[in-house]
C-alpha positions as CSV (number, residue, x, y, z in Angstrom):
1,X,33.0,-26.5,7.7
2,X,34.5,-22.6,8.1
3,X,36.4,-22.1,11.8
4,X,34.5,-19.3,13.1
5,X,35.8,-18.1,16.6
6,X,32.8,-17.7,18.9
7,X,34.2,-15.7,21.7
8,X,33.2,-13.0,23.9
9,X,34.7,-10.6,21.5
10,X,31.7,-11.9,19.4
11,X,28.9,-10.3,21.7
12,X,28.2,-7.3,20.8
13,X,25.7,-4.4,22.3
14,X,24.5,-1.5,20.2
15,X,23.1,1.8,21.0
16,X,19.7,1.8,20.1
17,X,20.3,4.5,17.6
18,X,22.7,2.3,16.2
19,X,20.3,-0.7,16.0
20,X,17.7,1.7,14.3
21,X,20.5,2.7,11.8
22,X,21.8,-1.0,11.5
23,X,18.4,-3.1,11.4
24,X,15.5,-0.3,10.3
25,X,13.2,-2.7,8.7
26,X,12.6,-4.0,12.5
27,X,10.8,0.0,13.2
28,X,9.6,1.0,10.0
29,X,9.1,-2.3,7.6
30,X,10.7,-2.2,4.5
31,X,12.5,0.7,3.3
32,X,11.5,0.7,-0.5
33,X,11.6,4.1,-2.9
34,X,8.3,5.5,-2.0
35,X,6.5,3.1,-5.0
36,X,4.5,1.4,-2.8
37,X,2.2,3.1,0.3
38,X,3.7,0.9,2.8
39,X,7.2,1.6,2.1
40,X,9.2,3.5,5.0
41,X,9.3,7.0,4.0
42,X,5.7,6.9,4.1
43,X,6.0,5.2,8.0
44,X,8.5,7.9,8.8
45,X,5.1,10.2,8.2
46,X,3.1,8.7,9.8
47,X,5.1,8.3,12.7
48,X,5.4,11.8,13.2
49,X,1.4,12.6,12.4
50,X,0.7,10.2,14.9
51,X,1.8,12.1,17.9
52,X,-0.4,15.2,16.2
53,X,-3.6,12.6,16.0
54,X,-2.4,11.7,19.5
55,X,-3.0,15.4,20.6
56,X,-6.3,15.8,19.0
57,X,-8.0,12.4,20.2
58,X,-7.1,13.7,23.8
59,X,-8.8,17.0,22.8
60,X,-6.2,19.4,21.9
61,X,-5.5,21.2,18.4
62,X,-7.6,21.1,15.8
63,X,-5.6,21.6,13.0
64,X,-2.7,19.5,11.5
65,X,0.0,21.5,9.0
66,X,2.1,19.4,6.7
67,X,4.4,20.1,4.2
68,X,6.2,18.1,1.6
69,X,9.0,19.4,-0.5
70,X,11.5,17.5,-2.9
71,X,11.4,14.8,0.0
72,X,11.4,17.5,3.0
73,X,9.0,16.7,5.7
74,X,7.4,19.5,8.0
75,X,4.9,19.1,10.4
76,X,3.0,21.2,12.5
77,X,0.3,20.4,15.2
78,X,-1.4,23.3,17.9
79,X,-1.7,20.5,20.6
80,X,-0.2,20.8,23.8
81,X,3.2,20.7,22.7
82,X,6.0,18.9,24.7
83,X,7.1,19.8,28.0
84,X,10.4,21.5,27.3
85,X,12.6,20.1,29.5
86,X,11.8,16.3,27.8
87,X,11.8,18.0,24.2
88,X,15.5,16.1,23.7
89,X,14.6,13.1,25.3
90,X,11.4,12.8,23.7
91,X,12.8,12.8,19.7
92,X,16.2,11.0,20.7
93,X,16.3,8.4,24.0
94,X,13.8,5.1,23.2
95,X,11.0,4.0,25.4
96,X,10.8,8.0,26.5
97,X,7.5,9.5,26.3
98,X,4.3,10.4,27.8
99,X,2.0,7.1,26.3
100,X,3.4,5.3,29.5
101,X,0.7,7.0,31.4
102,X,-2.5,6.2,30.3
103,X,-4.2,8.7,32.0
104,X,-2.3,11.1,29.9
105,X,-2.8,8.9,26.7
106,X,-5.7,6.7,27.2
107,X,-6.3,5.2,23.9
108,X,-3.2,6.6,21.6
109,X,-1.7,5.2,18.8
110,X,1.6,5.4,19.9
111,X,2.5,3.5,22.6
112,X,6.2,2.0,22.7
113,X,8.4,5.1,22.8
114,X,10.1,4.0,19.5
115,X,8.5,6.3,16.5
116,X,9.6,9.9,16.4
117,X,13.1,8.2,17.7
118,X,13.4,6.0,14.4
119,X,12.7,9.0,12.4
120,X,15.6,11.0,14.0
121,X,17.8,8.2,13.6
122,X,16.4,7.5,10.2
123,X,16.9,11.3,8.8
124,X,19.8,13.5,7.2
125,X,18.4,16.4,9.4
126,X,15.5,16.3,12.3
127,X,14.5,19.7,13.7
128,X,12.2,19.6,16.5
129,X,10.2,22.7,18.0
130,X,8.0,22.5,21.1
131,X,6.3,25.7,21.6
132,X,3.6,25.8,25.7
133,X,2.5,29.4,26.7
134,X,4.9,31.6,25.6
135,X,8.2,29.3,25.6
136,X,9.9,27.8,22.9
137,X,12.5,25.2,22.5
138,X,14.0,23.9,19.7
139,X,16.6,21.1,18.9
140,X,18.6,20.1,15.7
141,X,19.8,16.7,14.7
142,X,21.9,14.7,12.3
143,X,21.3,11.0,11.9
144,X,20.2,10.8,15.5
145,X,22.9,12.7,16.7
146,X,22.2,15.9,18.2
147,X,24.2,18.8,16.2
148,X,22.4,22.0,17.8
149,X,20.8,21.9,21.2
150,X,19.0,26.1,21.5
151,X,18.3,27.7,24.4
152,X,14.2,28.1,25.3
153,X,13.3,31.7,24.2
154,X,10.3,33.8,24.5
155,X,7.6,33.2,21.8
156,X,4.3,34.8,20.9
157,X,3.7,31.6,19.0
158,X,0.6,29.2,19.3
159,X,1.0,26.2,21.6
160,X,2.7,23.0,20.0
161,X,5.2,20.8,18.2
162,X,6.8,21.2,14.7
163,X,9.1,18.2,13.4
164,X,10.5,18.5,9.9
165,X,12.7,16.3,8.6
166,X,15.0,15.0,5.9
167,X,14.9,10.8,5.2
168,X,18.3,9.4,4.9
169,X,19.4,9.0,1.8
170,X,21.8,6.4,1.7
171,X,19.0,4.5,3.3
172,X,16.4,5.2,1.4
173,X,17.9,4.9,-2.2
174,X,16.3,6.9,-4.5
175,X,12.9,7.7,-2.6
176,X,10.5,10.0,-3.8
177,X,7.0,10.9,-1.8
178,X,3.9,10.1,-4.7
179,X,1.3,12.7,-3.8
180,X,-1.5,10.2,-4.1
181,X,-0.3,7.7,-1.2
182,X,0.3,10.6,1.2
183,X,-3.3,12.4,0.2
184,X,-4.9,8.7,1.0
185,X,-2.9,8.5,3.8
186,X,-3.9,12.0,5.7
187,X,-7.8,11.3,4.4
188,X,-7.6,8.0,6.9
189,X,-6.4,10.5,9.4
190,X,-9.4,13.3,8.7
191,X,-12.1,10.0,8.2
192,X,-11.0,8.7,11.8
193,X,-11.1,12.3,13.6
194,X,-14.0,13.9,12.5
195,X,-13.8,18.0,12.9
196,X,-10.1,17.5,12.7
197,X,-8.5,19.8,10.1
198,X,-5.8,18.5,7.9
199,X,-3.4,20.9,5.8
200,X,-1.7,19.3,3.3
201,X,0.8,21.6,1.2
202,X,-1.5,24.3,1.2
203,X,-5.2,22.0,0.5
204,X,-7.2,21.2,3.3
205,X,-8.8,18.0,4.1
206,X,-11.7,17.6,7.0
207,X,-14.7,15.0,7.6
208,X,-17.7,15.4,9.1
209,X,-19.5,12.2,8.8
210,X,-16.4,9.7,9.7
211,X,-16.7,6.3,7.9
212,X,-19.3,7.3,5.8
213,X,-17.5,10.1,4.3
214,X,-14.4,6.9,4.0
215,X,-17.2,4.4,1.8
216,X,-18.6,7.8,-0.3
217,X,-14.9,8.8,-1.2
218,X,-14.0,5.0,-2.2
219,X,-16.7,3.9,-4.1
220,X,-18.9,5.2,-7.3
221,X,-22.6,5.4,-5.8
222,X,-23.7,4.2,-9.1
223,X,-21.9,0.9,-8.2
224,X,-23.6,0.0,-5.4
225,X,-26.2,-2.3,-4.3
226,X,-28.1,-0.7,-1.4
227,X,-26.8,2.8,0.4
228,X,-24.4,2.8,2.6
229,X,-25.3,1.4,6.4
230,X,-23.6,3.8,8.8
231,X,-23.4,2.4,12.3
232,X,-21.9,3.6,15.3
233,X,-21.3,3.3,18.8
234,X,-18.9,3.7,21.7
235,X,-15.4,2.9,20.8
236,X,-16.8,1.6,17.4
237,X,-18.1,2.6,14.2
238,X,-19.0,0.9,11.1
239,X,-19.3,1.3,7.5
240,X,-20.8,-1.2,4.9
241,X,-22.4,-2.1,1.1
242,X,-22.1,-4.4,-1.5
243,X,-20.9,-3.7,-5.2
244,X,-21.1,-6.1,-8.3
245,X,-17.0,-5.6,-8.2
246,X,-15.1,-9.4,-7.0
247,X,-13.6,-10.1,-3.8
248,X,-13.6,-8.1,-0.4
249,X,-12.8,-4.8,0.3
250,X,-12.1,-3.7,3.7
251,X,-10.5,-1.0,5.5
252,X,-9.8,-1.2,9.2
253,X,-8.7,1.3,11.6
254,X,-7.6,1.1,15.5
255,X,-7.2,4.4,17.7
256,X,-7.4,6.1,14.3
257,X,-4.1,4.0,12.7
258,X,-5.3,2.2,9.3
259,X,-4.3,-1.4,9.7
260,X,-3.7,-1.8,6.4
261,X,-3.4,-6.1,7.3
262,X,-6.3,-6.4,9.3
263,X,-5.9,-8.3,12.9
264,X,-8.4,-9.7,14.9
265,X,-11.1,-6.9,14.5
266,X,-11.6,-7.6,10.8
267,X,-11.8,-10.8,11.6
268,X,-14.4,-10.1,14.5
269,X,-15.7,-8.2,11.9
270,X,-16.3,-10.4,9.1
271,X,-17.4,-13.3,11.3
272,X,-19.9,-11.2,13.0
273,X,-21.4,-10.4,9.7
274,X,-21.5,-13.6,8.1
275,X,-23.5,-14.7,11.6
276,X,-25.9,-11.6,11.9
277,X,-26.9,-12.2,8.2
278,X,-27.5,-16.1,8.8
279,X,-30.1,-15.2,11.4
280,X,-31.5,-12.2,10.2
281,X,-32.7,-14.6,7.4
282,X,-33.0,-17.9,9.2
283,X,-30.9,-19.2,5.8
284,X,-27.4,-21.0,6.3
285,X,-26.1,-19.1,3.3
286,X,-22.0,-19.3,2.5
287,X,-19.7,-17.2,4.1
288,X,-18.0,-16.8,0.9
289,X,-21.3,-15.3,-1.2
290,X,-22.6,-13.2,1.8
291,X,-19.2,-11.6,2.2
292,X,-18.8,-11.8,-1.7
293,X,-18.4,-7.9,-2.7
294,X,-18.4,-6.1,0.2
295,X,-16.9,-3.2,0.9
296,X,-16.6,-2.1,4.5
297,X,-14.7,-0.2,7.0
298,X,-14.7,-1.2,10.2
299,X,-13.1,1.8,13.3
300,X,-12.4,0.7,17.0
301,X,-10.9,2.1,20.0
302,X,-8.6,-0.2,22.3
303,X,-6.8,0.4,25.3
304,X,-3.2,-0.3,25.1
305,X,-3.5,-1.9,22.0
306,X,-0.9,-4.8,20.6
307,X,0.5,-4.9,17.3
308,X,1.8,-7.6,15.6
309,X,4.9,-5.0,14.3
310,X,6.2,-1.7,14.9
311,X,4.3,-0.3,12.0
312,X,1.2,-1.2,13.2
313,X,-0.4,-2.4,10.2
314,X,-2.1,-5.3,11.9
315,X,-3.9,-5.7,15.2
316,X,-2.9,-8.7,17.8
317,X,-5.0,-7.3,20.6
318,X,-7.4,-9.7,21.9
319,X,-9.4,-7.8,24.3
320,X,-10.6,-4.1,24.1
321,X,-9.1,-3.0,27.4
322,X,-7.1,-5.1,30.5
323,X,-10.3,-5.9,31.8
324,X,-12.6,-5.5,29.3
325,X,-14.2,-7.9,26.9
326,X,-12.8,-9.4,23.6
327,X,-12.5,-7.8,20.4
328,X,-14.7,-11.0,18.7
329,X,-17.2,-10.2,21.8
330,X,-17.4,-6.3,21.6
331,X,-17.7,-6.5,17.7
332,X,-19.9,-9.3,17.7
333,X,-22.5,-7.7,20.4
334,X,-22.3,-4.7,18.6
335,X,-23.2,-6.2,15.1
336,X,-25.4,-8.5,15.9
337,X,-27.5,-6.4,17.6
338,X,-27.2,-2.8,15.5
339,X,-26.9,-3.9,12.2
340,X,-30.1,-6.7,12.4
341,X,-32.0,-3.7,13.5
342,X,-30.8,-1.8,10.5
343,X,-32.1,-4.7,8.1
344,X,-35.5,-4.7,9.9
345,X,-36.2,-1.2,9.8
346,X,-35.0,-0.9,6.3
347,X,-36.7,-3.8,4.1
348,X,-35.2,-2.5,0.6
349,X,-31.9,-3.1,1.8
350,X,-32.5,-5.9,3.0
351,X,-34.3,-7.5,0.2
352,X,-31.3,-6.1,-1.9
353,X,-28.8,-7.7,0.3
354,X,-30.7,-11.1,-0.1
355,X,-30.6,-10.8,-3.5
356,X,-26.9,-10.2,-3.8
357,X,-26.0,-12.8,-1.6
358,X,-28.1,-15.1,-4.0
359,X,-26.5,-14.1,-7.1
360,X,-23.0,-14.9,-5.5
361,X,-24.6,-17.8,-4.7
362,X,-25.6,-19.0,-8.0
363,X,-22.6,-17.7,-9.4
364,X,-20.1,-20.1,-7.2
365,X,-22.7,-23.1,-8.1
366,X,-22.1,-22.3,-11.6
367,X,-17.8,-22.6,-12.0
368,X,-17.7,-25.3,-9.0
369,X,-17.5,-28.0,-11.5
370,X,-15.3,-25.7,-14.1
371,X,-13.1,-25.0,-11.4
372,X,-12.5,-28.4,-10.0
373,X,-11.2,-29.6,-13.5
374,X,-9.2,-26.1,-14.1
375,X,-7.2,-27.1,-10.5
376,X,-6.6,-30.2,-11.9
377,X,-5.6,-29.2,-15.2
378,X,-3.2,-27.0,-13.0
379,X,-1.5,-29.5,-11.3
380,X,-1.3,-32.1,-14.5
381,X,0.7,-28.7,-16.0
382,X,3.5,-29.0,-13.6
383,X,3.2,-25.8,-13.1
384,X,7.1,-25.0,-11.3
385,X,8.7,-26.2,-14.0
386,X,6.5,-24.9,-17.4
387,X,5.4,-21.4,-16.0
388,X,6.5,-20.4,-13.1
389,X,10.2,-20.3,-12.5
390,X,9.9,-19.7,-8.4
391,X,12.0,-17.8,-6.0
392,X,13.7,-19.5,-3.0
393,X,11.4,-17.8,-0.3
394,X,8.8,-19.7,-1.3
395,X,10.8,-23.0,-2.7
396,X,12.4,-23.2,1.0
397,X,9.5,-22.1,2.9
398,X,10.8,-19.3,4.7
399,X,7.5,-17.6,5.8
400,X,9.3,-16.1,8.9
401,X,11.7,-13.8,7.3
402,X,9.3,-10.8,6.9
403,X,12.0,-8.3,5.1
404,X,12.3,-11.0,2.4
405,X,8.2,-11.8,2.1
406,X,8.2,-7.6,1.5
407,X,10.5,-8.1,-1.1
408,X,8.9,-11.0,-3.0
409,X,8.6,-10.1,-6.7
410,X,7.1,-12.0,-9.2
411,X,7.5,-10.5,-12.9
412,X,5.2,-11.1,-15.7
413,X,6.6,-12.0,-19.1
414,X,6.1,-12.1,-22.7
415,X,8.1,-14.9,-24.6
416,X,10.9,-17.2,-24.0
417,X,13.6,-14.7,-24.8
418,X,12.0,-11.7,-22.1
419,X,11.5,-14.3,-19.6
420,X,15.2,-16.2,-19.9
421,X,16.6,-12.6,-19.5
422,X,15.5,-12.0,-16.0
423,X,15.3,-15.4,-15.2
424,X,19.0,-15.2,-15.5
425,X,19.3,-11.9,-14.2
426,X,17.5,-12.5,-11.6
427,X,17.5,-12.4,-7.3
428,X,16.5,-16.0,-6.9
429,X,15.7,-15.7,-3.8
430,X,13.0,-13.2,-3.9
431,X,12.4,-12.5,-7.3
432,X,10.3,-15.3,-9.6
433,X,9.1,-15.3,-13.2
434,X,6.0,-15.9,-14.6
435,X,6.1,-16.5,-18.6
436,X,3.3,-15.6,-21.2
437,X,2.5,-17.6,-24.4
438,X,1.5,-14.8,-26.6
439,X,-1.5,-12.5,-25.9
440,X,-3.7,-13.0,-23.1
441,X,-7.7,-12.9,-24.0
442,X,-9.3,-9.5,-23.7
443,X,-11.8,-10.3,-20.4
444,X,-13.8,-6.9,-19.9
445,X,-17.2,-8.1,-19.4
446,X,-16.5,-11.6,-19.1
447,X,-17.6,-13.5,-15.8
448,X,-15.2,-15.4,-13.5
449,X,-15.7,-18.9,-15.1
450,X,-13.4,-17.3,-18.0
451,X,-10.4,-17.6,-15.5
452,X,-10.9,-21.0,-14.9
453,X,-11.4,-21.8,-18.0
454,X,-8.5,-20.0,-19.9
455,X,-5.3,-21.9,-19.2
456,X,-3.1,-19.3,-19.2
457,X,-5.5,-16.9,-16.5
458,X,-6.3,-20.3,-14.4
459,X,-2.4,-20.8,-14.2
460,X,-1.4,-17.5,-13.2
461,X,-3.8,-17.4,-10.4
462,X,-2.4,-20.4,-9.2
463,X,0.9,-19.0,-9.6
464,X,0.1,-16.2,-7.4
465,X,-2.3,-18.3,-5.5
466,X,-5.4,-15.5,-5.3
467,X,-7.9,-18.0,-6.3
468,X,-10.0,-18.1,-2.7
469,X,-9.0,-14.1,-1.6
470,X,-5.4,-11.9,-0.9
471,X,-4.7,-13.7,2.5
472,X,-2.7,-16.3,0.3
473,X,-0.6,-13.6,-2.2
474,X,2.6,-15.5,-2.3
475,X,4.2,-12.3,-3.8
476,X,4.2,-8.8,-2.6
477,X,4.7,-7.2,-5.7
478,X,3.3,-8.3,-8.8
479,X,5.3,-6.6,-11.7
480,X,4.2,-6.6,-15.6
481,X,7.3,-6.4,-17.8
482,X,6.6,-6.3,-21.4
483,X,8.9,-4.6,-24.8
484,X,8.0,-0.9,-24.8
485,X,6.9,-1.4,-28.3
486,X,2.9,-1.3,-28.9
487,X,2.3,-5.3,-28.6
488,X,3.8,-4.9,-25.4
489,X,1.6,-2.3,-24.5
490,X,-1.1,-4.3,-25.2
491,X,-0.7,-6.9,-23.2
492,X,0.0,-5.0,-20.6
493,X,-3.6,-3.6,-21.3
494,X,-4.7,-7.2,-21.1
495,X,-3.1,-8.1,-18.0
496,X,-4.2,-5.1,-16.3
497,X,-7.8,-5.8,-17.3
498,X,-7.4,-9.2,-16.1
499,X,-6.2,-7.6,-12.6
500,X,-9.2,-5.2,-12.6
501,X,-12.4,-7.3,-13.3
502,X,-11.2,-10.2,-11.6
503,X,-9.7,-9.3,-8.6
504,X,-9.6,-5.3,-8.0
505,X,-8.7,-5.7,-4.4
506,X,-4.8,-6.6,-5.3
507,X,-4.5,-3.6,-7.4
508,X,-6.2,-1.3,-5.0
509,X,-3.8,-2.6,-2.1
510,X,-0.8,-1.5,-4.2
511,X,0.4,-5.0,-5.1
512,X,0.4,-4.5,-9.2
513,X,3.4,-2.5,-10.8
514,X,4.6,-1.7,-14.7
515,X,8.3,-2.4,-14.9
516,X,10.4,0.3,-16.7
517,X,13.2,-0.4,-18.9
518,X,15.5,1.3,-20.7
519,X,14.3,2.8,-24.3
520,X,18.2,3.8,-24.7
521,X,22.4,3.0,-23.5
522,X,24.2,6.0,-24.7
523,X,27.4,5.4,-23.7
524,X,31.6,5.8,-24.6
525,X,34.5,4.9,-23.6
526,X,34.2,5.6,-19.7
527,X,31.0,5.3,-18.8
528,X,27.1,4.2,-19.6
529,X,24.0,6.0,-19.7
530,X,20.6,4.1,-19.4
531,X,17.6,6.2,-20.9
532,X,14.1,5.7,-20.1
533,X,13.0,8.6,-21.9
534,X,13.8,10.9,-25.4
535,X,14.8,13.3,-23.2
536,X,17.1,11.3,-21.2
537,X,18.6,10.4,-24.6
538,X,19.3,14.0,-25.2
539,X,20.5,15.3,-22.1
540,X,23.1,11.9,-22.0
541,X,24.2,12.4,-25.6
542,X,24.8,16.5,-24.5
543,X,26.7,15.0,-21.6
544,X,29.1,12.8,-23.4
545,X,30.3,14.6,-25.6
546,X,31.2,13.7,-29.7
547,X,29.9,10.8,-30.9
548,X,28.8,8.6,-28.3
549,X,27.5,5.4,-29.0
550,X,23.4,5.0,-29.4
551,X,21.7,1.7,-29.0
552,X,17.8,1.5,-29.0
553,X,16.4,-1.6,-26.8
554,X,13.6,-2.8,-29.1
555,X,12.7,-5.5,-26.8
556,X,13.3,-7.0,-23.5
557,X,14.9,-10.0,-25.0
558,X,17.5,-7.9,-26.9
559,X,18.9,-6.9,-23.1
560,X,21.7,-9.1,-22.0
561,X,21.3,-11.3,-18.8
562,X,24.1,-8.8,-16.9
563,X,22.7,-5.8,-18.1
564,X,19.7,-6.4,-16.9
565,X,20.4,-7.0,-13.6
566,X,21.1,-3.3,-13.2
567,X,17.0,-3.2,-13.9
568,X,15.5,-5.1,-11.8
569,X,18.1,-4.8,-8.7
570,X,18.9,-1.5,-6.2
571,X,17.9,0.7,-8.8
572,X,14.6,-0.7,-9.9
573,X,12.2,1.3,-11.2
574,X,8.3,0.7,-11.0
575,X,5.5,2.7,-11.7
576,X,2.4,1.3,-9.4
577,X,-1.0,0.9,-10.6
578,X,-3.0,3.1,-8.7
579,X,-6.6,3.6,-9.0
580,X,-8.2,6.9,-7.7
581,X,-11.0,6.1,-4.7
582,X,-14.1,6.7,-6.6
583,X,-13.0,5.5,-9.7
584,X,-15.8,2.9,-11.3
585,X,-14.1,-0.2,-12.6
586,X,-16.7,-1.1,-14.4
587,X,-17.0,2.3,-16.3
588,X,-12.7,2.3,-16.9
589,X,-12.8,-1.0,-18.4
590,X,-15.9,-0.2,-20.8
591,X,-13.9,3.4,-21.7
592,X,-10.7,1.8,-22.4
593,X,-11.4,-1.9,-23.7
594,X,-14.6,-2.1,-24.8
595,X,-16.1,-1.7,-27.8
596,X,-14.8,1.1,-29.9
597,X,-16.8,4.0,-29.3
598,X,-16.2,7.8,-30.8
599,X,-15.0,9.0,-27.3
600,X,-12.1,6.6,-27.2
601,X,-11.3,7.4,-31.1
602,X,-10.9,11.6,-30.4
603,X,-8.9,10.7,-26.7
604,X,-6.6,8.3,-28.9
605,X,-6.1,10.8,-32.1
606,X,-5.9,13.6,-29.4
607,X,-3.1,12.0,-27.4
608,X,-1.3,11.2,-30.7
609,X,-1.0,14.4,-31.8
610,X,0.6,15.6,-27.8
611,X,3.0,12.6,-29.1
612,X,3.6,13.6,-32.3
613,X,4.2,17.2,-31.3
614,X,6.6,16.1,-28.6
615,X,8.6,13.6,-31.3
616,X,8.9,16.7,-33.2
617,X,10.2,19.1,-30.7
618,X,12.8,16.4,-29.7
619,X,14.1,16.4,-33.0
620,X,14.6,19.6,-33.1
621,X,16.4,19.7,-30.2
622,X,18.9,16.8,-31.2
């Protein structure tokens, strides 16, 4: 065993800028490249908004600027501003701030002093401008250090605080904001504070019917069973339907923060529902077919709320205030009494409820015995050792380590020679392989006794262990990695279909990624290019010069094992899976991988010819 010397020299105490700098994931989760909604640049956001929200919920500003700008963050509120003696201390000294008195801050979302003070630490450059009746101070920083510390001035400005901005970059490698995850990001916002105006580079966003406006926005109207039941009361509101889409959709929301994992008022929630049906029908029905489908969003208001992180992406609170009731009380009163009204004054949806809950019903009755001998078809495959080549996170069951489990990557492969490349490559503690044998079966249409009955769908399920819901998802990020040839496109078509009709709630929570690969190396005698695109190829041939060397990747398995570590490590590149709110599953999959209508045929000989007209101006180029 090593000699390490454990001495006093070994204690060490940090500045808590320093621990911000040194362990970030503890104050922002993971730090990512701005692929996935939860990574930190997007938490570094919504830190800063928060404080705005803050403002509003106490009844001051109505209006929210922000501007984003190659990575640049500026944002503006008309609240109250800080008071400018604390403007410093505010942005810069932890466990500083005005949520300590609750009078001030009854039911903010902000509570531990930490945020704005991560994002200082966290940031090339933080500016920060307090502006309260006819005063202004302002204060620059660098890294958490303060650089520029202004003098107040005189100011015909409007009360408020700007904060803008710049994420670090050698912390967050390669970041870029995607417009979509911040546009769904400051809807949550508008949803949760109706009349509050949002400005978001220039377009504004505003909601006048809360969680009702949230359901209309998410889902095609076409899709769904009965309207939309819109309840709402003090400290809580409501929004609920059933589609014909699987699994459960839900989006939860405390003091106006989306908890994008849920906590104990989702479960409040769904228990309440599954109890309020039972007795509005006097029928023991299944949980799992009367929550089967649903999509809901569920908004409550806590007093000194608990979270289970710094990110606040999942409630711990148990009860709604010091001395107030539970959460599973509060939520189930409020249910239980509100929403069996709803049912009894509107018959049709309740008779179209009832008839839902029966077709899930029927459904489940119909694969019970399919699935029993798919699990143990499963199990007889040996499934560690055949398909599935795991990571160590799971192999060592080390559920604790939270920065790992945000890391956990599980890549989808086509063939032996793909899959022995990153196998190889590979970081095996977080990163696992999944291998394909040849194309998977087109399932548009098809019902879920298909998974169960397919080997290869019943054994990837397992794999990622999604068969009963997401709460099991042994892997954060599920990544398809096929040859960029037009098989491989294909079945990533395929697998992407399989994703969709089977279990849409994974994609829509940002869990399902494309993995790009090189097309090209251009390279000579000092250094290597990788080229993802023509045009990449052409700017790396114009930067090295006379006759470099050319080689086209034809296929993942032509990629050595070391070379393709520089793919899937640091410098990863995925493209996520997104699917816009309203978009109609169900009307994608028919478009794209149905039958061959004349629609599809003009969108594929149109999109050709932007191809073919692009190959050509390349050429000329070269």
């Amino acid at each position: 065993m090593a000699n390490h010397d454990y001495s006093e020299e070994s204690i060490k105490s940090l500045e808590p800028r320093e621990h911000i700098r040194l362990r970030p994931g503890m104050y922002i989760g993971k730090l990512g490249d701005g692929t996935s909604p939860d990574d930190g640049i997007y938490i570094l956001l919504k830190e800063v908004i928060d404080n705005s929200i803050d403002e509003y919920m106490m009844g001051y500003g109505k209006k929210i600027e922000i501007k984003i700008d190659e990575g640049k963050v500026a944002v503006r509120d008309y609240g109250r501003g800080i008071p400018l003696g604390k403007v410093i201390d505010c942005v810069s000294k932890i466990n500083t701030g005005a949520k300590y008195d609750s009078q001030a801050f009854q039911k903010s979302v902000g509570l531990n002093g930490v945020g704005t003070k991560a994002v200082n630490a966290l940031s090339n450059n933080f500016l920060v401008t307090s502006i309260r009746d006819g005063k202004k101070k302002e204060a620059l920083f660098e890294k958490g250090v303060i650089t520029e510390d202004k003098k107040i001035q005189n100011t015909t400005e409007k009360n408020g605080t700007a904060i803008s901005f710049l994420p670090d970059s050698s912390i967050f490698k390669n970041y870029r904001y995607v417009s979509d995850f911040v546009e769904e990001q400051i809807w949550n916002y508008a949803f949760l504070n109706a009349g509050l105006t949002i400005s978001y580079n220039g377009k504004n966003y505003l909601s006048k019917n809360g969680l009702l406006d949230l359901l209309n926005r998410k889902v095609n109207q076409e899709t769904l069973v009965y309207p939309i039941i819109h309840l709402q009361g003090t400290d809580i509101e409501i929004a609920l339907s059933h589609n014909n889409q699987y699994g459960e959709e839900y989006y939860t929301f405390v003091n106006g923060q989306y908890t994008s994992q849920g906590g104990t008022h989702l479960a409040a929630f769904r228990e309440a529902f599954v109890k309020t049906v039972r007795e509005h029908f006097n029928k023991n029905y299944d949980a799992a077919d009367i929550r089967a489908s649903i999509i809901a969003a569920v908004s409550i208001r806590v007093q000194e709320p608990v979270f289970e992180s710094q990110t606040k992406t999942k409630l711990g609170s148990t009860n709604i205030a010091p001395d107030g009731p539970t959460v599973r009380s509060f939520i189930n009163e409020f249910v239980k009494k509100h929403l069996d009204d709803y049912l009894h004054k509107n018959q049709d949806t309740a008779k179209a409820l009832q008839k839902r809950i029966l077709q899930s019903e029927r459904e489940r009755k119909e694969i019970a015995g399919i699935k029993k001998i798919a699990n143990e078809r499963a199990k007889k495959a040996n499934l560690h050792n055949k398909k599935l080549r795991d990571c160590r996170f799971h192999l060592d069951d080390k559920k604790g380590d939270q920065e790992k489990k945000d890391n956990t990557t599980i890549f989808i492969t086509e063939g032996d020679s793909a899959s022995g490349s990153i196998t190889k490559s590979r970081d095996v503690e977080t990163q696992a392989v999944f291998s394909l044998r040849g194309k998977p079966l087109n399932c548009h249409s098809l019902t879920k006794k298909i998974v169960y009955q397919n080997e290869e769908f019943n054994l990837l399920q397992h794999a990622l262990n999604i068969e009963d819901g997401l709460d099991g998802l042994r892997y954060n990020r599920i990544v398809i990695a096929t040859d960029a040839d037009v098989d491989g496109m294909h079945i990533r078509l395929l697998l992407m279909t399989f994703f969709l009709q089977f279990f849409p709630d994974l994609v829509r929570k940002g869990h399902l990624y494309i993995l790009e690969t090189p097309l090209f190396r251009v390279r000579n005698k000092s250094k290597t290019i990788y080229c993802y695109t023509d045009e990449e190829r052409i700017n790396a041939i114009n930067e090295l010069g006379k006759n470099p060397e050319i080689t086209r990747f034809k296929g993942l398995g032509e990629i050595s094992p070391d070379e393709f570590g520089n793919f899937i490590g640091e410098d990863i590149r995925l493209s996520p899976v997104m699917l816009k709110p309203d978009t109609s599953i169900k009307e994608l999959l028919s478009y794209y991988m149905g039958k061959n209508t004349p629609d599809r045929q003009l969108f594929i000989i149109d999109n050709l010819r932007v191809e073919k007209d692009l190959a050509e101006e390349l050429q000329i180029a070269s």
